[in-house]
N, CA, C and O atoms as a GROMACS GRO file, in nm:
protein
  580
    1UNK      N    1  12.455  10.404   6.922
    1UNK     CA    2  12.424  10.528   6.990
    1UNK      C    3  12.293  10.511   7.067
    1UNK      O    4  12.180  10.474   7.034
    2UNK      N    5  12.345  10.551   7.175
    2UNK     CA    6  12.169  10.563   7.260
    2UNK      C    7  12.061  10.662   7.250
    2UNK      O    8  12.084  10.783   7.243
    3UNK      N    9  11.920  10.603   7.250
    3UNK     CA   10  11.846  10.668   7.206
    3UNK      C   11  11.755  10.734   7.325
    3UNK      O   12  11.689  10.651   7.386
    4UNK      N   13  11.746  10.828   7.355
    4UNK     CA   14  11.679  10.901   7.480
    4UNK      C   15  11.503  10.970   7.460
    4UNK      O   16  11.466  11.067   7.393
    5UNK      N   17  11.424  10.879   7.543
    5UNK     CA   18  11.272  10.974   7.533
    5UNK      C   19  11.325  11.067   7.573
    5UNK      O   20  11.412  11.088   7.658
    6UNK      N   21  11.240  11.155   7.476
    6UNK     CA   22  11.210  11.325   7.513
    6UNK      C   23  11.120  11.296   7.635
    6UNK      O   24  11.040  11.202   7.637
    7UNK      N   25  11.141  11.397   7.755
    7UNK     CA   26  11.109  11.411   7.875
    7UNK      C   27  11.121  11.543   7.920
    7UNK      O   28  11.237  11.585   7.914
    8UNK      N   29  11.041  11.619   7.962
    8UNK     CA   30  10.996  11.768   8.027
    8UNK      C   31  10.967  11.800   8.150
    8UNK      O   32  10.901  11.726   8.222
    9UNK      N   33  10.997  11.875   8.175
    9UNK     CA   34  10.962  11.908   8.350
    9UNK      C   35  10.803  11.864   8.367
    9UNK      O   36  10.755  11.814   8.469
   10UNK      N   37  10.700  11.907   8.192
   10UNK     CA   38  10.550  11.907   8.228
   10UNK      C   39  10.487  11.786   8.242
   10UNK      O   40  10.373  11.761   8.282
   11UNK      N   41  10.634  11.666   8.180
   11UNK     CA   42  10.581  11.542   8.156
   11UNK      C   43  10.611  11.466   8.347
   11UNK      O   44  10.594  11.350   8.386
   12UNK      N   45  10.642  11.548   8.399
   12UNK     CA   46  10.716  11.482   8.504
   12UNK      C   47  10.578  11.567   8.643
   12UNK      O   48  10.595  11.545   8.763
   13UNK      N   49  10.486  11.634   8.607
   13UNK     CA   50  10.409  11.681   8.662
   13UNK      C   51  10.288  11.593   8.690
   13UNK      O   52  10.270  11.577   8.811
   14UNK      N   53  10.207  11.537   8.618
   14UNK     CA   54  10.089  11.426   8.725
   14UNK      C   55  10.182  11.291   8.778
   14UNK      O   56  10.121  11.190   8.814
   15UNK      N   57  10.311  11.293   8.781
   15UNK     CA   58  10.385  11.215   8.874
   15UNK      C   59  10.399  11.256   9.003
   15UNK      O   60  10.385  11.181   9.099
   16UNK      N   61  10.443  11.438   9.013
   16UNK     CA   62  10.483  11.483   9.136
   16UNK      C   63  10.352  11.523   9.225
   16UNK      O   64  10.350  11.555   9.343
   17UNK      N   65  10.226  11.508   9.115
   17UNK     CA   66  10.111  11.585   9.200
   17UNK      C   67  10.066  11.424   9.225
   17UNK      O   68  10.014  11.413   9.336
   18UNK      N   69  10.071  11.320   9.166
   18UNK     CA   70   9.998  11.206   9.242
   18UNK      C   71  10.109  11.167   9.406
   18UNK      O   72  10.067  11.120   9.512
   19UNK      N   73  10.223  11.200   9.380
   19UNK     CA   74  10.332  11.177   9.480
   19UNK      C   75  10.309  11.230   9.598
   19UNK      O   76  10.320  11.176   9.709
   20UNK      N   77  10.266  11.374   9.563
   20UNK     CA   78  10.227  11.470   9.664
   20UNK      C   79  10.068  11.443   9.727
   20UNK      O   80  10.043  11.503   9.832
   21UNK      N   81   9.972  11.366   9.676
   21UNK     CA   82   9.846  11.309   9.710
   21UNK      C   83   9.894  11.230   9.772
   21UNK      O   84   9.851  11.242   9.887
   22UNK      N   85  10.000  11.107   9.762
   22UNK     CA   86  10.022  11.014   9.870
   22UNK      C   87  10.106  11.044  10.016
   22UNK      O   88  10.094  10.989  10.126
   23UNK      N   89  10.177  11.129   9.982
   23UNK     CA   90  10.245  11.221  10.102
   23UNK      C   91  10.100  11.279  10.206
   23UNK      O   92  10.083  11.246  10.324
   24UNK      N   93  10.008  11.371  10.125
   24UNK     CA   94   9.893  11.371  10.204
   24UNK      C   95   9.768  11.240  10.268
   24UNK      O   96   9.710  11.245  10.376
   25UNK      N   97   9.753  11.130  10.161
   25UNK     CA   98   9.670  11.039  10.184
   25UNK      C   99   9.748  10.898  10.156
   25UNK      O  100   9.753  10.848  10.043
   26UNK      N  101   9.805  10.844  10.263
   26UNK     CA  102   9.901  10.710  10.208
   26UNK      C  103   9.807  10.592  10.139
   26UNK      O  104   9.841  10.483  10.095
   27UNK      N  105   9.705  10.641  10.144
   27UNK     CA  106   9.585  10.532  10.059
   27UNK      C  107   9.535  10.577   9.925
   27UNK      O  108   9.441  10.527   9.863
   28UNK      N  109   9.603  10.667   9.892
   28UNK     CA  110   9.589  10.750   9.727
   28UNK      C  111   9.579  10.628   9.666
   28UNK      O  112   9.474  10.566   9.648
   29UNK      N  113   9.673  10.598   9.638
   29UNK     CA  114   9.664  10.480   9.548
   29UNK      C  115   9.556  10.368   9.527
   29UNK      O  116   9.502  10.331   9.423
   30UNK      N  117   9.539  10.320   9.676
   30UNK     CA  118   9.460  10.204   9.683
   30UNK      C  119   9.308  10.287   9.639
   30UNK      O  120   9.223  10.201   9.616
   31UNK      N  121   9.262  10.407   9.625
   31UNK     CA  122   9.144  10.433   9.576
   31UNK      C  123   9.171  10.512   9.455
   31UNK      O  124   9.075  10.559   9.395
   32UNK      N  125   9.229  10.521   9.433
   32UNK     CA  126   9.277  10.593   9.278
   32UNK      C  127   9.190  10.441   9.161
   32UNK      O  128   9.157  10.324   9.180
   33UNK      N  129   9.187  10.518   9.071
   33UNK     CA  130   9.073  10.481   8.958
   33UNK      C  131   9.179  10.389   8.850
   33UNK      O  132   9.127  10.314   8.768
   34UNK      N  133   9.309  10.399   8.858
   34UNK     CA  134   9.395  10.322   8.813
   34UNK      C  135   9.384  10.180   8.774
   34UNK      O  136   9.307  10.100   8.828
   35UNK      N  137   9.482  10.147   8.658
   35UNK     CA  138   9.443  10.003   8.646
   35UNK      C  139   9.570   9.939   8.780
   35UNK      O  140   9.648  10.007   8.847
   36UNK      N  141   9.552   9.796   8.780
   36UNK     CA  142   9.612   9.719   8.912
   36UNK      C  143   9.753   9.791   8.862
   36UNK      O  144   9.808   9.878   8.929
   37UNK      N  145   9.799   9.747   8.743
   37UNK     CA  146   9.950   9.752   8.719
   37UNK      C  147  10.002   9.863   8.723
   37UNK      O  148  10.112   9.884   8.775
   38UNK      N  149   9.944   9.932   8.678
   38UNK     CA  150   9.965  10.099   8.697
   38UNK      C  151  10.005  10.144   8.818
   38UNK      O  152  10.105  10.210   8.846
   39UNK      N  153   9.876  10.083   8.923
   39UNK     CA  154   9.901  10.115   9.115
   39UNK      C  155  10.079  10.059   9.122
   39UNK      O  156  10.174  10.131   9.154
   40UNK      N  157  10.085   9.941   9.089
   40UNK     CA  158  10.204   9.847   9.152
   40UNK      C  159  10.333   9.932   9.107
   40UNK      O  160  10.437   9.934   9.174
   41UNK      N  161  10.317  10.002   8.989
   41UNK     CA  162  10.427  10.083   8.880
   41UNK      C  163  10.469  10.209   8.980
   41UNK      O  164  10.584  10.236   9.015
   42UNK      N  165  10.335  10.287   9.019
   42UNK     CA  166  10.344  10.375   9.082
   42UNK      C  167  10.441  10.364   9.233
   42UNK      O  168  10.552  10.402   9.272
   43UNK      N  169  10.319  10.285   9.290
   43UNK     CA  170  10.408  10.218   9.387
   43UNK      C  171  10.564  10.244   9.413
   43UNK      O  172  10.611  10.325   9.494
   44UNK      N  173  10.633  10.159   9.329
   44UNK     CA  174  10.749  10.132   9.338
   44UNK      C  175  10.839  10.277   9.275
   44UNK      O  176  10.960  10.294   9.279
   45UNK      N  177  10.752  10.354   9.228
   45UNK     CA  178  10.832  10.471   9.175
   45UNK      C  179  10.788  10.574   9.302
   45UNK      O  180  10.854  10.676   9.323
   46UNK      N  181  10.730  10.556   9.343
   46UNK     CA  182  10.672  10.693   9.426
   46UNK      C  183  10.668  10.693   9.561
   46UNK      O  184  10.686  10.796   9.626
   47UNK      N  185  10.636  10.540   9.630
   47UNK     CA  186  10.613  10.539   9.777
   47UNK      C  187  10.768  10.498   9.809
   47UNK      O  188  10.832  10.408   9.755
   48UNK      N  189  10.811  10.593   9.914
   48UNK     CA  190  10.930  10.548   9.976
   48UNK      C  191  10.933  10.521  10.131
   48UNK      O  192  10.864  10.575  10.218
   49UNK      N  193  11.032  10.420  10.146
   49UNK     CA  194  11.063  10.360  10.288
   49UNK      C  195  11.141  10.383  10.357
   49UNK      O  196  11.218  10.294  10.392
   50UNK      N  197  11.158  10.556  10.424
   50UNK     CA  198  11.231  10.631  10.454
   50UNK      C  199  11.303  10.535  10.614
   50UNK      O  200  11.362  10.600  10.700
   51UNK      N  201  11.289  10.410  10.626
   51UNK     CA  202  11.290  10.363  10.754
   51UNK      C  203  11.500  10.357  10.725
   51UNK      O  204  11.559  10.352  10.617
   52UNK      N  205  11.552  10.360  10.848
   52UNK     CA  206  11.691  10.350  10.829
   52UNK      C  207  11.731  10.166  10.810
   52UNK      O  208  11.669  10.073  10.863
   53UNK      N  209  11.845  10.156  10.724
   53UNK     CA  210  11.875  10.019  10.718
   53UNK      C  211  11.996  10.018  10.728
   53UNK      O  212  12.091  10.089  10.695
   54UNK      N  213  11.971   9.890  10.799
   54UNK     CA  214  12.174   9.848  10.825
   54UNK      C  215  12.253   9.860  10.653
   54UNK      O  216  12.196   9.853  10.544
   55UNK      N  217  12.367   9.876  10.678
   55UNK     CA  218  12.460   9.843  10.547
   55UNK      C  219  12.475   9.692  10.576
   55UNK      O  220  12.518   9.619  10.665
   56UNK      N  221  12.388   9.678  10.394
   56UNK     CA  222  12.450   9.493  10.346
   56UNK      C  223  12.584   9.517  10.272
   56UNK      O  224  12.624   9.605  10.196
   57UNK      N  225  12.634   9.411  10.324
   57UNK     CA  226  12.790   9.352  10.256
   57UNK      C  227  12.705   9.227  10.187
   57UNK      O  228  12.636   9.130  10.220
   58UNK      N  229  12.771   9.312  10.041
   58UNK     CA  230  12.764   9.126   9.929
   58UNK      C  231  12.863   9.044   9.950
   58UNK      O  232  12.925   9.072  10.053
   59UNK      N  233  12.900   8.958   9.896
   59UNK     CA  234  12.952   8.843   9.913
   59UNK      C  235  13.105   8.877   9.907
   59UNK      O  236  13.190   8.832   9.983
   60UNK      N  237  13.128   8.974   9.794
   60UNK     CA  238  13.321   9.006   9.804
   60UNK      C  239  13.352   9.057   9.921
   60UNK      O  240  13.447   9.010   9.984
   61UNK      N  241  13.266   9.178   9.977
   61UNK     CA  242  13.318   9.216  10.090
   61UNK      C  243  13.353   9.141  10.240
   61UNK      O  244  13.439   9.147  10.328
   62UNK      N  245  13.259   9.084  10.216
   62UNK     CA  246  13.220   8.939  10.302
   62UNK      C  247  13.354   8.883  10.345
   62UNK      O  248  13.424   8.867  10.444
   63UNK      N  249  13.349   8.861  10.208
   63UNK     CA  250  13.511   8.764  10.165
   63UNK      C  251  13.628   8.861  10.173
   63UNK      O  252  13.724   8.798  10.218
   64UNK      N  253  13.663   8.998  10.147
   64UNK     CA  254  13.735   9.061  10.192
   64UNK      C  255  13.751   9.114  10.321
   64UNK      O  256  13.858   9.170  10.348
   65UNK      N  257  13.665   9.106  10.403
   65UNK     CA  258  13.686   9.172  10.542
   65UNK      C  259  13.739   9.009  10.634
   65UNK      O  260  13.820   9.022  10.726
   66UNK      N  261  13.696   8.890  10.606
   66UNK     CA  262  13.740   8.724  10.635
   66UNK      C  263  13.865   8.721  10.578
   66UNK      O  264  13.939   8.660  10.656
   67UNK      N  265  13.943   8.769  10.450
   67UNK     CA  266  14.036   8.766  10.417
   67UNK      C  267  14.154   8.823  10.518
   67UNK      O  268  14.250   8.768  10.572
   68UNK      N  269  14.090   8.993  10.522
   68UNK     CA  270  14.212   9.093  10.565
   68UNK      C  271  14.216   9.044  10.741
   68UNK      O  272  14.313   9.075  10.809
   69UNK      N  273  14.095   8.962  10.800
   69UNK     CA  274  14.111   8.918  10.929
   69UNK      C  275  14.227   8.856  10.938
   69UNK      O  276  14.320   8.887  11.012
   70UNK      N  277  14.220   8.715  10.821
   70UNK     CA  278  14.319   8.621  10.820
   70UNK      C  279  14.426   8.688  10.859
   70UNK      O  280  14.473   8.677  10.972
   71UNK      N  281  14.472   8.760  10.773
   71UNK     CA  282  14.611   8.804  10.759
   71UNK      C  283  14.625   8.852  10.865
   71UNK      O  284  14.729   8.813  10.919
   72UNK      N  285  14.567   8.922  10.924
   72UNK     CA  286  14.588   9.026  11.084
   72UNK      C  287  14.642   8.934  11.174
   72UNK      O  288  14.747   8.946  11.238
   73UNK      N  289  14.547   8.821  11.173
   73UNK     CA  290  14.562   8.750  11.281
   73UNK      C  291  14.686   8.645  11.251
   73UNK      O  292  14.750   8.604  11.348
   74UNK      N  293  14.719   8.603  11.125
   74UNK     CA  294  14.845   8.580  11.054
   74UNK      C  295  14.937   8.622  11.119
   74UNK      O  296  15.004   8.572  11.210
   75UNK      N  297  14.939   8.724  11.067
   75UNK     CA  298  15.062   8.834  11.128
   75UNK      C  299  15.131   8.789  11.293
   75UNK      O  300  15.240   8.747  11.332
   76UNK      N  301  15.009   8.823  11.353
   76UNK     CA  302  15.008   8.832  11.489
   76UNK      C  303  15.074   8.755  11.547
   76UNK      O  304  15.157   8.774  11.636
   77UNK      N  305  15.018   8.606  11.467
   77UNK     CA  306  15.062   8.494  11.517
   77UNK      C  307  15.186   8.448  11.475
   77UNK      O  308  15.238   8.362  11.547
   78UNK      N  309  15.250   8.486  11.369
   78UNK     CA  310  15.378   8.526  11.303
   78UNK      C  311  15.462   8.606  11.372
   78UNK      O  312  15.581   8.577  11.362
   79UNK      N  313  15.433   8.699  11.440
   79UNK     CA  314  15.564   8.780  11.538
   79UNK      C  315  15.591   8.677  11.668
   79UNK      O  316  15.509   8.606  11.728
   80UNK      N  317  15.768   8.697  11.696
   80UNK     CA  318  15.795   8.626  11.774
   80UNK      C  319  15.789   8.658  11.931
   80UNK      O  320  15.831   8.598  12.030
   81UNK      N  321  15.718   8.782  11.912
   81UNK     CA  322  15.698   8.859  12.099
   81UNK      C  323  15.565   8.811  12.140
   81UNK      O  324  15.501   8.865  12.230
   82UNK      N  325  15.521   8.700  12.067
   82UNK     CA  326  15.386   8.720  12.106
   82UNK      C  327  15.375   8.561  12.162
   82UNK      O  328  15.413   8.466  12.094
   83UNK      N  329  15.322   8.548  12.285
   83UNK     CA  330  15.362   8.453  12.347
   83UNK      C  331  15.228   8.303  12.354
   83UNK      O  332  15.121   8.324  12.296
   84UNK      N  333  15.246   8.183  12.416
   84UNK     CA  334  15.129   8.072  12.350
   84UNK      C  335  14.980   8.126  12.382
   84UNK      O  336  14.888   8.128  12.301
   85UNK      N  337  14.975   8.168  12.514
   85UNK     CA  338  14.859   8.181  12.549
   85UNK      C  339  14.823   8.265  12.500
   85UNK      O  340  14.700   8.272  12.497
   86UNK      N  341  14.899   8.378  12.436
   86UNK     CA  342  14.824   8.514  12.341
   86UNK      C  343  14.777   8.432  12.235
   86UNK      O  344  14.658   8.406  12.220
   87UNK      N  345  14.871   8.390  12.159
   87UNK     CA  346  14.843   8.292  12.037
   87UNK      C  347  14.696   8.232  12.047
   87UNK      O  348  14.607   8.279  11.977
   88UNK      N  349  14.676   8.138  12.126
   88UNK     CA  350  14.565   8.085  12.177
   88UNK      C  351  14.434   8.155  12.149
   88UNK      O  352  14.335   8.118  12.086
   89UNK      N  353  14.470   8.293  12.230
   89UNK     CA  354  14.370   8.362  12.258
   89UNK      C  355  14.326   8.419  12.108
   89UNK      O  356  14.214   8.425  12.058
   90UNK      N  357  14.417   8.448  12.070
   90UNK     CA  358  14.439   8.527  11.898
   90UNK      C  359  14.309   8.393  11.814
   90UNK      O  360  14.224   8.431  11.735
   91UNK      N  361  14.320   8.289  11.842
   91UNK     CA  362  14.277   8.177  11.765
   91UNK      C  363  14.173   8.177  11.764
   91UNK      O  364  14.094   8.167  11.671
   92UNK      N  365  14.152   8.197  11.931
   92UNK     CA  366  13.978   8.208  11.986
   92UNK      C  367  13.903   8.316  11.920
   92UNK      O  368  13.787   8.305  11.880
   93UNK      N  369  13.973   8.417  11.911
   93UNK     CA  370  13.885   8.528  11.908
   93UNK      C  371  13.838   8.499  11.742
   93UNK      O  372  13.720   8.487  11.711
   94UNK      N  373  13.996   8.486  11.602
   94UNK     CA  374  13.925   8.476  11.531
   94UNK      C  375  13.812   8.388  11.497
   94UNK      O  376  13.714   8.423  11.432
   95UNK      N  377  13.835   8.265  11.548
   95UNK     CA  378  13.714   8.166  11.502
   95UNK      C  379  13.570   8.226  11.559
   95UNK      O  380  13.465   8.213  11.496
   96UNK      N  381  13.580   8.287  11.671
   96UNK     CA  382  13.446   8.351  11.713
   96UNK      C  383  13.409   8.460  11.622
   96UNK      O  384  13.289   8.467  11.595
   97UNK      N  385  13.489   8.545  11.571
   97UNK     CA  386  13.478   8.651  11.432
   97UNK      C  387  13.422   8.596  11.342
   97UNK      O  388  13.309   8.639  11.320
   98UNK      N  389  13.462   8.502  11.269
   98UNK     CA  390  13.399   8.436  11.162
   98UNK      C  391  13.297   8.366  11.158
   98UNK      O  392  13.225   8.355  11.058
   99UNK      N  393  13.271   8.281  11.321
   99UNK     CA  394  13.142   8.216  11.309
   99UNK      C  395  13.059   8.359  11.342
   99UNK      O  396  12.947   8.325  11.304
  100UNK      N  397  13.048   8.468  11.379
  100UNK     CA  398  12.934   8.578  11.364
  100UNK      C  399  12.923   8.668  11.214
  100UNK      O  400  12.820   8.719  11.169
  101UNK      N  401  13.071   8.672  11.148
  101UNK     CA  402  13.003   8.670  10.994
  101UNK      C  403  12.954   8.590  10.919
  101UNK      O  404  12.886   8.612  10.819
  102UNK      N  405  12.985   8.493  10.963
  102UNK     CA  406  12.901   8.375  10.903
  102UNK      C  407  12.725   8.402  10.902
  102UNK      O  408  12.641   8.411  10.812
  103UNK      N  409  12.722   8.409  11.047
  103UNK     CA  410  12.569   8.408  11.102
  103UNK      C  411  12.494   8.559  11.028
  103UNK      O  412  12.395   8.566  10.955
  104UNK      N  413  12.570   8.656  11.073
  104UNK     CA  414  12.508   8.741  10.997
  104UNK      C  415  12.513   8.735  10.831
  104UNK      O  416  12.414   8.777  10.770
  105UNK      N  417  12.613   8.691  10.766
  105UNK     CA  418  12.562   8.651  10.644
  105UNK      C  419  12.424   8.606  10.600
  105UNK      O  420  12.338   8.659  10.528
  106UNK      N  421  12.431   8.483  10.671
  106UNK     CA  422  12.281   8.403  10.689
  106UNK      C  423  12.160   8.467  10.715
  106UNK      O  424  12.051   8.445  10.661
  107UNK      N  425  12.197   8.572  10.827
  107UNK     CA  426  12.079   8.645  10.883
  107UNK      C  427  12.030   8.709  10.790
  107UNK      O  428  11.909   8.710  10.769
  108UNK      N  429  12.141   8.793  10.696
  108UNK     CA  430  12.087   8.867  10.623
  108UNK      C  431  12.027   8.828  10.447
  108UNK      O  432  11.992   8.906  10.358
  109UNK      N  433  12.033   8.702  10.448
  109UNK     CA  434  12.006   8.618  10.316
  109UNK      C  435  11.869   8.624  10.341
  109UNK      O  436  11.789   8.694  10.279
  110UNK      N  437  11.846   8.552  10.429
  110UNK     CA  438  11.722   8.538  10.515
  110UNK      C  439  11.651   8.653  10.513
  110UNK      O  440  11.547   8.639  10.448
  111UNK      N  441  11.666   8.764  10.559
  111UNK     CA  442  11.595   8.904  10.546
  111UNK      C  443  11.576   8.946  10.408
  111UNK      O  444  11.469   8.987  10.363
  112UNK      N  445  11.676   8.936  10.347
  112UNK     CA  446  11.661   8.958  10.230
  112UNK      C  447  11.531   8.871  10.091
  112UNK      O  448  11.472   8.919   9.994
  113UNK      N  449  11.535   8.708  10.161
  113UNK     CA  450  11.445   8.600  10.091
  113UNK      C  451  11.290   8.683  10.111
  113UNK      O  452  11.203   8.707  10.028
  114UNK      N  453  11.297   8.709  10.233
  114UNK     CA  454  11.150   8.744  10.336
  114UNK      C  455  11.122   8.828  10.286
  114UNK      O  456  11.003   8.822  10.256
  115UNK      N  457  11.193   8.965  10.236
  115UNK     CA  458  11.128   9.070  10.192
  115UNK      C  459  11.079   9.048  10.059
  115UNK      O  460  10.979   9.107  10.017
  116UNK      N  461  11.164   8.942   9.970
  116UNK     CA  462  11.140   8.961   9.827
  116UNK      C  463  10.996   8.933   9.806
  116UNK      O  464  10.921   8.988   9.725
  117UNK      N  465  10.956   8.800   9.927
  117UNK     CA  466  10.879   8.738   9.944
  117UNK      C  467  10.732   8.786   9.975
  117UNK      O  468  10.627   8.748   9.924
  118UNK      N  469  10.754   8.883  10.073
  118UNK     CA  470  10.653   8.968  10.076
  118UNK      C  471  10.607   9.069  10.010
  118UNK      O  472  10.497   9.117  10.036
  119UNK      N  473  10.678   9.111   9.924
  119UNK     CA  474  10.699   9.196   9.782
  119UNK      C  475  10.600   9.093   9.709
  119UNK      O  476  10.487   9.136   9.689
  120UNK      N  477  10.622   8.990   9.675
  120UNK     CA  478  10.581   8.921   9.566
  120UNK      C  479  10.401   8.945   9.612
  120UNK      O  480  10.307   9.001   9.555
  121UNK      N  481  10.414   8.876   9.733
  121UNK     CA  482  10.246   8.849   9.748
  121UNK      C  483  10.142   8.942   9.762
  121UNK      O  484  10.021   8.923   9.746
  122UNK      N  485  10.236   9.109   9.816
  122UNK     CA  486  10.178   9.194   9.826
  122UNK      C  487  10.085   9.237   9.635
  122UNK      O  488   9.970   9.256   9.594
  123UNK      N  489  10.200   9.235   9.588
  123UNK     CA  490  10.186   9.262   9.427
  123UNK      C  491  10.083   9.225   9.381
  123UNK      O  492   9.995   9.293   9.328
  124UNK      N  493  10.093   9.014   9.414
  124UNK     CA  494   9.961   8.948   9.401
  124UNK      C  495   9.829   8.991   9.417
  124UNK      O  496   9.736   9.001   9.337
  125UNK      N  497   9.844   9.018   9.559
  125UNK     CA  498   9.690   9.045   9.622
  125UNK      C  499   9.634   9.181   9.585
  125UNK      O  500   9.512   9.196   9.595
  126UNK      N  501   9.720   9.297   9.538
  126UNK     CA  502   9.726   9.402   9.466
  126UNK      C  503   9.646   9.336   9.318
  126UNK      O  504   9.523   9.346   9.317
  127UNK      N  505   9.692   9.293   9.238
  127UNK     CA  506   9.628   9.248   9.130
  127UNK      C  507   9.473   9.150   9.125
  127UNK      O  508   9.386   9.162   9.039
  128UNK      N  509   9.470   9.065   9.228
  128UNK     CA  510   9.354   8.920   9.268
  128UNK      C  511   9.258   9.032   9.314
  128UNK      O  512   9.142   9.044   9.276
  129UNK      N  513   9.338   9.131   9.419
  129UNK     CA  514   9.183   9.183   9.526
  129UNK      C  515   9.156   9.295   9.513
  129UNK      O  516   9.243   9.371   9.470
  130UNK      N  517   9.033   9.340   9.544
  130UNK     CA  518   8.966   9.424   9.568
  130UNK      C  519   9.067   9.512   9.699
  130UNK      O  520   9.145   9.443   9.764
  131UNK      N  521   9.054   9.676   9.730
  131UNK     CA  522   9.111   9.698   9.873
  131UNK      C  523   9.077   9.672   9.992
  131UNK      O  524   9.146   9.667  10.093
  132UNK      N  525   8.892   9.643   9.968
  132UNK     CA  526   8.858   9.604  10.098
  132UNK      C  527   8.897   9.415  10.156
  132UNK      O  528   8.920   9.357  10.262
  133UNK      N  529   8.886   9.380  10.015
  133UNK     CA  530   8.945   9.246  10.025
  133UNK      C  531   9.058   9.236  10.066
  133UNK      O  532   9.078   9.165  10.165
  134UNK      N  533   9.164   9.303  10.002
  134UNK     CA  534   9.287   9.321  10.073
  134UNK      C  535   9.315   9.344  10.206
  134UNK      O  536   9.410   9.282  10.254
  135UNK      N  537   9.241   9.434  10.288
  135UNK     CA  538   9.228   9.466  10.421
  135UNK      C  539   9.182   9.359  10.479
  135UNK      O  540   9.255   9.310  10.565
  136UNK      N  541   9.064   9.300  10.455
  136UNK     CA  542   9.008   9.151  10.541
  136UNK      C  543   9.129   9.086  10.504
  136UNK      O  544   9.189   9.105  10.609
  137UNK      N  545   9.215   9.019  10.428
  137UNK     CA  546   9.296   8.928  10.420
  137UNK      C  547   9.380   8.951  10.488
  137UNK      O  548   9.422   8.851  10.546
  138UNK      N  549   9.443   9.068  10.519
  138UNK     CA  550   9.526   9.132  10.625
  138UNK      C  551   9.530   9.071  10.757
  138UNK      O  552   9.600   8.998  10.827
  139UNK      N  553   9.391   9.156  10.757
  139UNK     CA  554   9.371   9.099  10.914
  139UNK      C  555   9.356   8.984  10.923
  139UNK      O  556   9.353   8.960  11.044
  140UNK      N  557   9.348   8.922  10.885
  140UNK     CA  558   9.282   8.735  10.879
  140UNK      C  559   9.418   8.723  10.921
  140UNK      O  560   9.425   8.711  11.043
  141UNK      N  561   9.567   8.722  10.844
  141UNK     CA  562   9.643   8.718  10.870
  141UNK      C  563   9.731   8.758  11.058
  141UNK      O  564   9.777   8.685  11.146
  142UNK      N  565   9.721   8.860  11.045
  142UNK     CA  566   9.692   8.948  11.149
  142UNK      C  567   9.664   8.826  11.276
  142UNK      O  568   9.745   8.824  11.369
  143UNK      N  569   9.538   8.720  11.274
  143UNK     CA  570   9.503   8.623  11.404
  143UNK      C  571   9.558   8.505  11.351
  143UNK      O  572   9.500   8.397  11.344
  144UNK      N  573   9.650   8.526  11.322
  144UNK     CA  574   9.736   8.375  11.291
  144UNK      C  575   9.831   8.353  11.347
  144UNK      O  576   9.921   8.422  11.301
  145UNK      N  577   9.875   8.268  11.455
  145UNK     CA  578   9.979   8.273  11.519
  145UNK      C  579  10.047   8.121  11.524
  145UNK      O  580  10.153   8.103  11.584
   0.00000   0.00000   0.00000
């Protein structure tokens, strides 16, 4: 049987009022009196990244939308009204289909490595630095090309 913390609307209150400090000051945190881990906890519970994102396909779908192509184009090429140079063309198009899910697969592995990545170091330098330190390292970054 599962066991559930007791939890209250009152216990859920210096969550919504620190939430509501970062809605007003997006640097609440970074001067809040908090320990590092605490900031990083908060963080991830409270600051959101209202930015819009493409829909990721994992790997089945991936593989199901390459699948149900096959067959389409199966088909196609299976009816007898359909003549060489359609055929042909039918061939072209899928191999060009698949080498761009392919690529976007990739693309999006890749986006995905990068963010974890920058997640990680942000965390780091959250814990190693100071905020003003954090800001000079920024920018240091920032003239690196």
């Amino acid at each position: 049987m599962t066991q559930f913390v007791t939890l209250g609307a009152e216990d859920l209150q210096p969550l919504e009022q620190i939430e509501a400090a970062i809605a007003l000051d997006p640097l609440y945190l970074d001067k809040a009196p908090y320990p590092i881990a605490t900031k990083s906890k908060l963080r991830r519970w409270l600051v959101r990244d209202d930015a819009p994102r493409e829909r990721q396909m994992d790997d089945a779908e991936l593989y199901a939308e390459i699948a149900d192509a096959y067959d389409k184009v199966k088909l196609a090429l299976s009816d007898p009204g359909v003549e060489g140079k359609d055929k042909a063309a039918v061939l072209k198009s899928l191999s060009e289909l698949l080498t761009k899910l392919v690529a976007l697969r990739e693309k999006q592995l890749g986006v995905r490595e990068q963010a974890r990545f920058q997640k990680t170091v942000i965390e780091v330098l959250e814990e190693v630095l100071e905020p003003h330190q954090r800001t000079l390292f920024i920018e240091k970054l920032g003239h690196v090309q």
